[in-house]
N, C-alpha and C positions, 0 to 999 in steps of 0.2 A: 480467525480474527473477525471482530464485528458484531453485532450490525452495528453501526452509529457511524459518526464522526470517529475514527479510529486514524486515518492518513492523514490529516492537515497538520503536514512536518511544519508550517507556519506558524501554528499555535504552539506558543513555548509552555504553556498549562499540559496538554497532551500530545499533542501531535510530535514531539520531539524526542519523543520515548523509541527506542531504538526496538525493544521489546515488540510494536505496535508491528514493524517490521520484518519478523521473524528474527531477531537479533536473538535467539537463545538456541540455534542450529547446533552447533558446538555441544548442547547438552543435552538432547533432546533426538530422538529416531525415529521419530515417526512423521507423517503427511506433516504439512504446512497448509490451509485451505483460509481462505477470508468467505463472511457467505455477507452479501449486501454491504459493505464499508463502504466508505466514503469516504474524498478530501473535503469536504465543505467548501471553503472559500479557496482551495489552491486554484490555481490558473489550470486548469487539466490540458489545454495548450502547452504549454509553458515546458522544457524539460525540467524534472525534478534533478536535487540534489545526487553525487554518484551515490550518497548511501541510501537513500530510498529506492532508486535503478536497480543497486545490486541487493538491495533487500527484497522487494518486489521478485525481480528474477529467480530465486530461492524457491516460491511459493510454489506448493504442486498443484494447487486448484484455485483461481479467482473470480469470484463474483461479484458486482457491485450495485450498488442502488440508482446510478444517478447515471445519464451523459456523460459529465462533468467528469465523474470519476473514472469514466472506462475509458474516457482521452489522456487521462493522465497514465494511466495502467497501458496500453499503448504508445504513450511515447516515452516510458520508462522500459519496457519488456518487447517491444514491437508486437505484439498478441494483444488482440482486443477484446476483453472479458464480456 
């Protein structure tokens, strides 16, 4: 997953895509990995939605571009990418 703006479950354009979140597990056996994503404007404070938490959690490998983003990946997974 990535690079860009991929996580901003805010943004009803993209960020809402469940896809964005490994939402295709179920059909799919291989790694899950993000390399540089980003929420843009989410609150990376802020706890996300459970379906981004438990989508997040899913992931075998995270990396992200920003602060911003690796607060949020941390208060979604407790692990800080």
């Amino acid at each position: 997953m990535g690079s860009d703006v991929v996580w901003d479950y805010e943004d009803k354009r993209l960020g809402q895509d469940g896809v964005y979140f490994g939402d295709f597990r179920e059909q799919y056996t291989g790694k899950i990995v993000s390399y540089a994503a980003s929420a843009g404007t989410v609150d990376g404070k802020r706890l996300s939605p459970d379906w981004v938490c438990n989508g997040l959690k899913g992931f075998d490998a995270i990396t992200v571009r920003d602060n911003n983003t690796a607060s949020m990946v941390e208060m979604a997974t407790g692990k800080r990418p």
